[in-house]
N, C-alpha and C positions, 0 to 999 in steps of 0.2 A: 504494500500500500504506500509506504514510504520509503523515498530515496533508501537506496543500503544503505549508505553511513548512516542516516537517522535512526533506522530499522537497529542497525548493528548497538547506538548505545541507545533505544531504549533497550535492547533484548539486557545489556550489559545490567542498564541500573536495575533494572526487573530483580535483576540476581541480588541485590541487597536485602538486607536482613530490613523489615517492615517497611517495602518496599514493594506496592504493589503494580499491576500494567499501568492503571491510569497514573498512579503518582510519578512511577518512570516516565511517561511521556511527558505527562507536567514541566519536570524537570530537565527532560530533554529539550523542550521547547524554550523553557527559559534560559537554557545554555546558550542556543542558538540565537538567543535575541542580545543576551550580551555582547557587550564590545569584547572582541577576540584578546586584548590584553587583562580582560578579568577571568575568562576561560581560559587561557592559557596558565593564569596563577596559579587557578584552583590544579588544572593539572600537573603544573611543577609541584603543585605541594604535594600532589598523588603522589610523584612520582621520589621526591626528596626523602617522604617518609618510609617508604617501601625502598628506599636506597638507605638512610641509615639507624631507622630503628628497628630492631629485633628484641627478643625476649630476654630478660638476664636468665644468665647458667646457674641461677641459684633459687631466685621466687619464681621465676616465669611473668614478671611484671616487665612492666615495657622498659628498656632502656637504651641507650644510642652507643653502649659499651656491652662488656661481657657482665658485668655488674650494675645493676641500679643503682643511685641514690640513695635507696632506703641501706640496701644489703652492702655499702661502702662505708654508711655514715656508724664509725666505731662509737659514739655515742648514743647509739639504741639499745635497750635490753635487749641481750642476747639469747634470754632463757627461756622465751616466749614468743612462740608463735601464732597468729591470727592465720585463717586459713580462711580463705575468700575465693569466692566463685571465678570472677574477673578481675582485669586490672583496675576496671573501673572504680570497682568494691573500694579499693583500696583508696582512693582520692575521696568517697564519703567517708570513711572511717578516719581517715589524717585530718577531717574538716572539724573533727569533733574536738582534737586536741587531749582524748582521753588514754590514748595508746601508744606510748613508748619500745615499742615490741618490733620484732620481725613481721614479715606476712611469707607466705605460700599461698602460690595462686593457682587455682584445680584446674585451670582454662575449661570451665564451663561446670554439668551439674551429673548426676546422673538423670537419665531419662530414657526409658526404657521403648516408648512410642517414638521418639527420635535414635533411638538405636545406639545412644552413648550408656554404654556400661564404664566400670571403676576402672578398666584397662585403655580407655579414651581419653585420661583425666591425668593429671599428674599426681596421685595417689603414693607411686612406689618412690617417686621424685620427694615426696615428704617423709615418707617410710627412713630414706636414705639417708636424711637429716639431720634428725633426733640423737642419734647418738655422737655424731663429731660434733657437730653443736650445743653439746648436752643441756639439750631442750627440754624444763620440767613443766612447762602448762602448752597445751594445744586451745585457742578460742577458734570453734566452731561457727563462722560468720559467715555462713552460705543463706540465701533468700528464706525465707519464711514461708513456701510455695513447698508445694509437693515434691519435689525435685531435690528441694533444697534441703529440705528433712530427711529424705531418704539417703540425701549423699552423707549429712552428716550424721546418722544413725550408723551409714555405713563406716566412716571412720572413726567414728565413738568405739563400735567394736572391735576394732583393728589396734586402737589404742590402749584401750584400757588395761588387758592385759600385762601389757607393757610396763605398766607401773604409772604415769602420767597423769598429771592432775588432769583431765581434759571437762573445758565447761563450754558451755553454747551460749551466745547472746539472747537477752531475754528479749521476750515479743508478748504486744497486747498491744495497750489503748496507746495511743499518739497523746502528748502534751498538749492541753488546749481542747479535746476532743470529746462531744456528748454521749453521755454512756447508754441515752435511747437511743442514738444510731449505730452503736459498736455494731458487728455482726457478734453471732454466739460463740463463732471458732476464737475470736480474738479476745472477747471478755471471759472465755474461760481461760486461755494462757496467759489472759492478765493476772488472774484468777493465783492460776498454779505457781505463777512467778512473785506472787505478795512477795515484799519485804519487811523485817520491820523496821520503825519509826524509831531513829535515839531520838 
């Protein structure tokens, strides 16, 4: 229907993660009306990124070296690790300013209907860790979503034997938020997660 180049990037943006026909064209369209030196930015920066960042050889969080930032900076606790879905995870968790610690990043979740089992995941990459590291707490910080449970069920098991304090971030009601709108799943893990008051 359309020109091949066109054709070729909407099929392209298509492929992006929530990313569907009509929004590819959308944006194919808008490409096409820019001025060729803002289109071409964007793709030097496609291209700049996928030329020098890769994963660090130690969390799997993004870095422009073999090391991260986080996994360089000798002033982090070393004895604790946060284990995070994405690297993204990892930039909400820094924004809170509560966590001095390492991370480990699974690059994704288990999910069994998308066909990622534990051996898709960097699982055996944290297994390896623990003990040159000698890592005494694992925080369990994967999504709060069916995925995210299961993954961290799964390496709750995997741990514990091990000897390792291993805990999961707490989930329920949001700061600010009316407990007639909670759903039931969340005001009961607000529930289970009480703390007490000094």
């Amino acid at each position: 229907m359309y020109a091949a180049p066109v054709q070729d990037l909407i099929d392209e943006l298509g492929r992006l993660p929530g990313v569907g026909p009509k929004s590819a064209q959308r944006i194919a369209f808008h490409l096409l009306k820019l001025p060729s030196t803002d289109a071409l930015r964007l793709a030097t920066a496609i291209a700049v990124v996928k030329e020098r960042v890769s994963f660090c050889q130690t969390c799997f969080n993004i870095s422009e070296g073999s090391a991260c930032g986080i996994c360089s900076d000798s002033r982090r606790e070393s004895g604790v690790i946060c284990v995070v879905e994405e690297p993204r995870d990892i930039v909400a968790v820094e924004k809170t300013g509560e966590f001095r610690g390492r991370y480990h990043v699974l690059q994704g979740a288990i999910s069994p209907i998308e066909g990622i089992g534990p051996d898709q995941l960097k699982v055996k990459e944290l297994l390896a860790r623990l003990e040159p590291e000698e890592i005494t707490e694992v925080i369990l910080c994967t999504n709060p979503n069916i995925e995210g449970e299961a993954t961290a069920m799964y390496i709750s098991r995997l741990l514990k034997p091990l000897g390792l304090n291993v805990t999961r971030i707490a989930s329920g009601l949001p700061v600010g938020g009316d407990l007639e709108y909670a759903d039931e799943l969340t005001l009961g893990r607000a529930l289970e997660g009480r703390r007490t008051i000094d």
